[in-house]
N, C-alpha and C positions, 0 to 999 in steps of 0.2 A: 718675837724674840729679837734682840737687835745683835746687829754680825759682832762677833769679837774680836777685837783687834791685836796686832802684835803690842801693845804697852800694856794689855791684861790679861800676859800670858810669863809665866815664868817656867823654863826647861827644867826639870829633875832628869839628871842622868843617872841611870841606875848602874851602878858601879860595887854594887854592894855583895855580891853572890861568892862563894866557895871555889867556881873554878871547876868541880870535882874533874869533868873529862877535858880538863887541862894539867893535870897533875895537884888540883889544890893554887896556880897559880891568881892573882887578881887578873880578870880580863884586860882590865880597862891600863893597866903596865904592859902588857903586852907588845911587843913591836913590829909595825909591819912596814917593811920597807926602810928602818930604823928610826921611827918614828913611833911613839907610845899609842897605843887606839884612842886613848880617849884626846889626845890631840885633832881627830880627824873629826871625831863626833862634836867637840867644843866649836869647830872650826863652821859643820855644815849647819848647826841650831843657834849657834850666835847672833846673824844677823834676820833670824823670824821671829827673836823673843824680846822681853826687856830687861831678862835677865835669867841667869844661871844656878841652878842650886847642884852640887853633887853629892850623891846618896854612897857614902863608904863607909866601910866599917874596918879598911886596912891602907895602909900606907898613906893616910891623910895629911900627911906633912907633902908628900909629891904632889898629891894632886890640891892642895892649897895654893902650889906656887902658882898654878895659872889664875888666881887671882880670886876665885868667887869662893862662895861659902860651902864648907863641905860638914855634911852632916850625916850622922851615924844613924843605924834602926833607932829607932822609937822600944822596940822591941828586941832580944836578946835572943842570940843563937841562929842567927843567917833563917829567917823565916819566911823567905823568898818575895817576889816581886811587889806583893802588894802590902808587905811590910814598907819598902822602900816609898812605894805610892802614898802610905799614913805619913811618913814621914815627910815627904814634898809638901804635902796640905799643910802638914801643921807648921814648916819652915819659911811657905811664901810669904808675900805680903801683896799677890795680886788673887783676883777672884778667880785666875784658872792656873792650871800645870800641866805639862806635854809634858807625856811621861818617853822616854826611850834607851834603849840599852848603849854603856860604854861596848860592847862588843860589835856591832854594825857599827863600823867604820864610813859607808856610805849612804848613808839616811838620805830621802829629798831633800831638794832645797828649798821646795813649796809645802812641806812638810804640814806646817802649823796651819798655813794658807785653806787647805784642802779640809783639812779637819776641820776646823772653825767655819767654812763654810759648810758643810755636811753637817755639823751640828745646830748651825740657824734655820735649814732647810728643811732638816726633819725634826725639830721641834725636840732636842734627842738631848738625853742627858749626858751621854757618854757618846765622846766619837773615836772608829777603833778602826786601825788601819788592813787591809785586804789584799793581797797581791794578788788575787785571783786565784788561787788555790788553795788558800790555808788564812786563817785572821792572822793576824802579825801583834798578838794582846797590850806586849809592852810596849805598845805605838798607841799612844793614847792621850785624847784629850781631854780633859777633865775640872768640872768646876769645885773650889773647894769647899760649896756647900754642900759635896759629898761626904764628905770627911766625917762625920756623925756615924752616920752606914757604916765607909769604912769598918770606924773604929770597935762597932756593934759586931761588924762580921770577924773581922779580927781574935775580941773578948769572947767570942765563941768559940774557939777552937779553930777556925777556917780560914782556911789559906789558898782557894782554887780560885785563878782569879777569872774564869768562864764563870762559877756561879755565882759570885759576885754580881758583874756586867749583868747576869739573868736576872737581876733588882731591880736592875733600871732599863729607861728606853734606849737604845745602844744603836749610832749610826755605824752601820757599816762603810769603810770609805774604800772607793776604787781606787789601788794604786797598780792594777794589773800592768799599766804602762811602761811604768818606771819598775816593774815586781823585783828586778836584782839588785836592787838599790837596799834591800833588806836580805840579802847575803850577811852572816854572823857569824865571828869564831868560834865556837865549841870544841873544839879539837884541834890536833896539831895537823891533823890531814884537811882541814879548813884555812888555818895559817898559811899552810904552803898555798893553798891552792890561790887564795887571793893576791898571796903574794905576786903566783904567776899573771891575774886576770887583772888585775889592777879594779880600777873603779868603771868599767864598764857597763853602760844600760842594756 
């Protein structure tokens, strides 16, 4: 299998979700420090990709102005992450997609690096990030001749995106190092709290 590189990888930021233990607000608006989240997340995957796709399905005229292409579910009615994931496949125009949330703020900055090499090494269709205690799912690297799957598991009624992954060979990736680098807003007692910690490893 040959290594993959950053020119055949395109980032989907999943931007796409309800918010609900935000009040229903868009994560990826949200401000931390007075700065929007998904400004932080565009900032730390920009220079591992070739390029940017964002997965919304609200306020798409905001987050257009940073520039890259924003694209809505595939699918209607906020049908969680791995609707978002169908629709990256179907939007790139390179053979892989790092998938990751507009709500971590602090992602790696060897992000793609680590996955794509854990994906050559284990021979693995799906590479999926680990902080040592919990998988991190929407940290994921992914080729888009998945998207078939996908779209089969989708047309089925399913939406868990563990049994999914359970389809395919799945590398698990150590990022126990850097684990707080996958700190995520969910709540406004998450908000503050990062507020106060900043981007700390």
């Amino acid at each position: 299998m040959k290594p993959v590189s950053q020119q055949q990888v395109s980032a989907v930021i999943l931007a796409g979700g309800m918010g609900r233990r935000m009040g229903g607000q868009d994560k990826g608006q949200l401000e931390l420090n007075g700065r929007p989240l998904i400004e932080y997340v565009l900032e730390t995957i920009q220079p591992q990709v070739k390029t940017i796709l964002i997965n919304a399905n609200r306020h798409q005229t905001e987050y257009a102005r940073y520039g890259y292409p924003v694209v809505p579910d595939l699918l209607q009615g906020y049908q969680g992450p791995l609707a978002g994931f169908a629709t990256g496949m179907c939007a790139a125009t390179t053979p892989y997609i790092v998938t990751l949330p507009c709500d971590g703020p602090f992602s790696p900055p060897d992000l793609v690096a680590r996955l794509a090499a854990a994906l050559e090494k284990e021979h693995a269709d799906i590479a999926v990030a680990h902080d040592g205690e919990r998988l991190q799912p929407v940290y994921a690297l992914l080729p888009i001749s998945l998207s078939t799957s996908l779209e089969s598991f989708l047309a089925a009624g399913e939406r868990k995106i563990d049994l999914w992954y359970a389809q395919h060979k799945m590398a698990r990736v150590d990022f126990s190092d850097v684990a707080k680098t996958f700190r995520n807003i969910n709540t406004p007692q998450d908000q503050h709290r990062l507020q106060q910690e900043g981007p700390s490893i």
